[in-house]
MARMARGU-959292 format. One record per residue (C-alpha): residue number from 0; chain; y, z, x. Coordinates in nm, 4 decimals, padded with zeros to 6 digits. Layout:
% residues N
[NUM,A,[Y,Z,X]];
...
END
This chain:
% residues 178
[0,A,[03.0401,00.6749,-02.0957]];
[1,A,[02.7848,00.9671,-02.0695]];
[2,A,[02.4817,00.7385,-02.2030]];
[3,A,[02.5838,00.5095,-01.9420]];
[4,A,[02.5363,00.7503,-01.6615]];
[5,A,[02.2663,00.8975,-01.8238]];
[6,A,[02.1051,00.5828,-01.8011]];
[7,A,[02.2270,00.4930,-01.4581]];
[8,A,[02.0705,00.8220,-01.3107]];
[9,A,[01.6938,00.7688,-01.4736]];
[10,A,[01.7337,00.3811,-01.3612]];
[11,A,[01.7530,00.5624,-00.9938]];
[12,A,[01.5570,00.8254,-01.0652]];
[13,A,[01.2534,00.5564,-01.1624]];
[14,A,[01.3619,00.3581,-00.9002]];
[15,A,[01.3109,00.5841,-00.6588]];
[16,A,[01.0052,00.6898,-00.7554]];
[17,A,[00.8805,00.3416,-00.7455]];
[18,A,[00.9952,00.3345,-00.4010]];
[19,A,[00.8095,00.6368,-00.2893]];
[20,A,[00.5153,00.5256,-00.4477]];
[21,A,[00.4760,00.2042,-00.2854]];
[22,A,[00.5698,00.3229,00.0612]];
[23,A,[00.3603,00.6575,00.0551]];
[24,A,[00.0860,00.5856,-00.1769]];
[25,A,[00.0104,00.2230,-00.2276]];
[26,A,[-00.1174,00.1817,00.1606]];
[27,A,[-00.3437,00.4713,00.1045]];
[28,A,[-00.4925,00.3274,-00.2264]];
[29,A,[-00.5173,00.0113,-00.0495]];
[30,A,[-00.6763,00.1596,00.2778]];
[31,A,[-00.9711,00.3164,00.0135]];
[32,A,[-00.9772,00.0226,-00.1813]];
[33,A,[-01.1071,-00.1807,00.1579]];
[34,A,[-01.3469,00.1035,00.2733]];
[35,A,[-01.5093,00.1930,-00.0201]];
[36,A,[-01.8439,00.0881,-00.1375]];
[37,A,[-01.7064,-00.0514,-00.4617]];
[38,A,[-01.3824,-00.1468,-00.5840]];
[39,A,[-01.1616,00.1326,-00.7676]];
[40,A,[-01.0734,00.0730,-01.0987]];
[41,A,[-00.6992,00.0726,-01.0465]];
[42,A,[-00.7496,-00.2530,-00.8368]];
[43,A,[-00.6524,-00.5612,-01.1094]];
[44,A,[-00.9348,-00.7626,-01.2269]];
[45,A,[-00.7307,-01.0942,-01.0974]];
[46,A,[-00.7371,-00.9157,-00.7395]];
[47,A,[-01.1126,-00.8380,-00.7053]];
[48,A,[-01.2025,-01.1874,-00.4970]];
[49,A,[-00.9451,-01.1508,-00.2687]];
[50,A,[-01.0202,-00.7858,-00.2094]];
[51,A,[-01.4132,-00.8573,-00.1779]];
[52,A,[-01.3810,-01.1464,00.0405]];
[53,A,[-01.1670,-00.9314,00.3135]];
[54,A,[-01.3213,-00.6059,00.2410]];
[55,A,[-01.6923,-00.7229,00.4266]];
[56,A,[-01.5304,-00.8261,00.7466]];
[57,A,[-01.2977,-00.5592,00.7623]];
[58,A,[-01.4992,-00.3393,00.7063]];
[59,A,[-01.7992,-00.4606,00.9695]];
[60,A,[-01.4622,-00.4618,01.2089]];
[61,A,[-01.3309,-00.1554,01.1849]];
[62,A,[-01.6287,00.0304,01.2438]];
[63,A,[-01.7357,-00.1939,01.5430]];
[64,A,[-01.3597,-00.0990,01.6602]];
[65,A,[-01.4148,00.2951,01.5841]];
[66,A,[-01.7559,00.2992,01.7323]];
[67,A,[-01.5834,00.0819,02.0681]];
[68,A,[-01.3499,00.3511,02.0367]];
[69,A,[-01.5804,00.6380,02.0657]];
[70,A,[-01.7766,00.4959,02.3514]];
[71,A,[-01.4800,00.4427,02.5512]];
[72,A,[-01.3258,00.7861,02.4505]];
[73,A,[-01.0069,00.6323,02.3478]];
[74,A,[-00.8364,00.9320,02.1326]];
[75,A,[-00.7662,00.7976,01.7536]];
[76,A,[-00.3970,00.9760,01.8123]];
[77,A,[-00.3883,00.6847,02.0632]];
[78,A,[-00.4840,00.4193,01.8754]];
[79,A,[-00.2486,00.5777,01.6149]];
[80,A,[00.0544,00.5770,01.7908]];
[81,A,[00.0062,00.2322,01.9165]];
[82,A,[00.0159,00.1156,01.5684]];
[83,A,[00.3373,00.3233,01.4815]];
[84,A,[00.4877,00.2084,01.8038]];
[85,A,[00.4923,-00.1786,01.6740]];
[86,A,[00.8211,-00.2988,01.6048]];
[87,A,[00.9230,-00.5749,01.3774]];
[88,A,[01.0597,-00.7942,01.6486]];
[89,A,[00.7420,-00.7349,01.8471]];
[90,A,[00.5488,-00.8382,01.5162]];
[91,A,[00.7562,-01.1352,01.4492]];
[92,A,[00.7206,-01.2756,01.7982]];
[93,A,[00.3462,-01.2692,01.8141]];
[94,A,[00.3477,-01.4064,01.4648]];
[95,A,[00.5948,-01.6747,01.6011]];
[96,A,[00.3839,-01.7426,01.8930]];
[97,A,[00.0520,-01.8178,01.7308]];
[98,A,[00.2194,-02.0636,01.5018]];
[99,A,[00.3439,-02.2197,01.7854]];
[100,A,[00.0224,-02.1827,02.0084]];
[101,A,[-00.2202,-02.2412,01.7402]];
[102,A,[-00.4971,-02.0058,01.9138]];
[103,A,[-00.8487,-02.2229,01.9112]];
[104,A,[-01.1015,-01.9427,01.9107]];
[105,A,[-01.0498,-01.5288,01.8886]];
[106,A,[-01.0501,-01.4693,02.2415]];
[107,A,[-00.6831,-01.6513,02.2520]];
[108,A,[-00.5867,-01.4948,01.9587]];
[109,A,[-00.6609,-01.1093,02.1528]];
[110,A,[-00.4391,-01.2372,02.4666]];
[111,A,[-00.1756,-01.2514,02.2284]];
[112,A,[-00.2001,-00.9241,02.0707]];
[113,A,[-00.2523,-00.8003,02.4036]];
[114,A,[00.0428,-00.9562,02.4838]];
[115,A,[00.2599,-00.8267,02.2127]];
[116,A,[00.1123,-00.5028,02.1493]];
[117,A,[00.1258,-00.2857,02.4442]];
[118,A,[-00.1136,00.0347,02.4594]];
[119,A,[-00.0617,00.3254,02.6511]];
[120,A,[-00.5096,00.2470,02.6774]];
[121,A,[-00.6932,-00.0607,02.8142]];
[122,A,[-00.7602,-00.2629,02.5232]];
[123,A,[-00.9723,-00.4581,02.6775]];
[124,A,[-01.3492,-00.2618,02.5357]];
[125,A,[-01.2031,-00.3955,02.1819]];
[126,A,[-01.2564,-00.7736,02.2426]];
[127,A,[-01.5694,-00.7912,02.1734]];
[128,A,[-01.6276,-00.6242,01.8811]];
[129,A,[-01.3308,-00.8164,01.7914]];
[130,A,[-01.4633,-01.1699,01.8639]];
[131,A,[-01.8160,-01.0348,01.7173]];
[132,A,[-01.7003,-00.9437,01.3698]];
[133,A,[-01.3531,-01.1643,01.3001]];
[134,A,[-01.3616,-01.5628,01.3318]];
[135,A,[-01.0935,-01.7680,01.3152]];
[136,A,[-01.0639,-01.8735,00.9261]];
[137,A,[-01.0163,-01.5041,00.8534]];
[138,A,[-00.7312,-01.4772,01.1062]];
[139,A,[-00.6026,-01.8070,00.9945]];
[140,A,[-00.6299,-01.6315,00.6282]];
[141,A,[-00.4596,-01.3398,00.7530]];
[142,A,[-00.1608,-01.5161,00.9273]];
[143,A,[-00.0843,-01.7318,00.6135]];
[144,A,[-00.0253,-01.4365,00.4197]];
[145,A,[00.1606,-01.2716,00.7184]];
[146,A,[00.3867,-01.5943,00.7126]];
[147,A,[00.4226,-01.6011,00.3244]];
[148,A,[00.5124,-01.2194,00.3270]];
[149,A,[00.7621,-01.2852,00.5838]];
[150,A,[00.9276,-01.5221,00.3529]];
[151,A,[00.9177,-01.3106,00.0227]];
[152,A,[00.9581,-00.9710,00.1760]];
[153,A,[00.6859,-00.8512,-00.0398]];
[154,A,[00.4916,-00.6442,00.2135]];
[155,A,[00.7513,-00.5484,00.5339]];
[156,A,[00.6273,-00.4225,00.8457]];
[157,A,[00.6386,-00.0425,00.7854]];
[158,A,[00.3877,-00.1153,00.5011]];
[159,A,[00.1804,-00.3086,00.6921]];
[160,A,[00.1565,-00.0663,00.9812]];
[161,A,[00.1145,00.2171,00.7140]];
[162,A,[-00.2143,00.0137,00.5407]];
[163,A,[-00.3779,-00.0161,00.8424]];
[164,A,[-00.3365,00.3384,00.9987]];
[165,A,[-00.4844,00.4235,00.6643]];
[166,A,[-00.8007,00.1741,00.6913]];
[167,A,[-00.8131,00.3110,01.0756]];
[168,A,[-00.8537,00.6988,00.9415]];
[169,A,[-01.0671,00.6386,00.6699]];
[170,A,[-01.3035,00.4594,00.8593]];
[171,A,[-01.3220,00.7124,01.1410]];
[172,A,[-01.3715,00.9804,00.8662]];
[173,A,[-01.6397,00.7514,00.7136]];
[174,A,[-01.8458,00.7042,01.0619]];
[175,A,[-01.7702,01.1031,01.1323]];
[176,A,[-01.9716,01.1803,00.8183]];
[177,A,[-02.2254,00.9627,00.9088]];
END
């Protein structure tokens, strides 16, 4: 009987370290993954494509969106808390509604964030850096993994949110140093 608990508490010991780990620190070693130069070396070989082919645009992106946000003085806590402010339903309903839509070109695609996403700051300077450095296969890219991930549960909102407040402070502390 004591092995058995033994072995029940290390099962949720490890398990909760797993879960710590991939809330906490996996959207961080994503988040440098994307902004750095060159990929890390605990990214799997099998993954380096995928991660090159959305690292250039994202990358080109978010600074556009940084430097947008400099110009227009828009604090980063701001931009921040927007993020952190998205709720899953809120998420889920713009996901639903460009299915549904099927948004033709980026501008339509920004009406519906806009839509969805409130901001305590005019969003508005962000569209065009937006339509300059995303086009529509990479958002189509982007919502077919949104909708698969929706289905599996592999990457939930929180996580997502948490991955791209990280990509969003590592490339203002990239540009700072600059």
């Amino acid at each position: 009987m004591k092995k058995v608990a033994l072995t029940l508490l290390i099962l949720a010991i490890v398990g909760t370290g797993a879960y710590l780990l991939y809330r906490n620190i996996m959207p961080k070693m994503i988040a440098r993954a994307v902004v750095s130069d060159s990929l890390p070396g605990y990214i799997p070989k099998r993954l380096h494509t995928r991660v090159e082919a959305i690292k250039t645009p994202i990358n080109k992106g978010a600074e556009a969106m940084i430097h947008t946000m400099h110009s227009s003085k828009i604090p980063l806590e701001k931009i921040l808390e927007t993020v952190d402010n998205i709720t899953e339903e809120q998420a889920y309903a713009f996901l639903d509604e460009v299915n549904e839509v099927q948004p033709g070109n980026t501008n339509e695609v920004f009406d519906l964030a806009k839509k969805h996403f409130p901001a305590e700051f005019d969003p508005e300077p962000f569209r065009q850096p937006f339509n300059e450095h995303f086009n529509m296969k990479q958002i189509r890219n982007g919502l077919a993994y949104a909708n698969m991930n929706r289905r599996s549960n592999d990457v939930d909102i929180s996580t997502a949110k948490a991955i791209l407040k990280k990509i969003i402070v590592e490339k203002e502390k990239e540009v700072i140093e600059r």
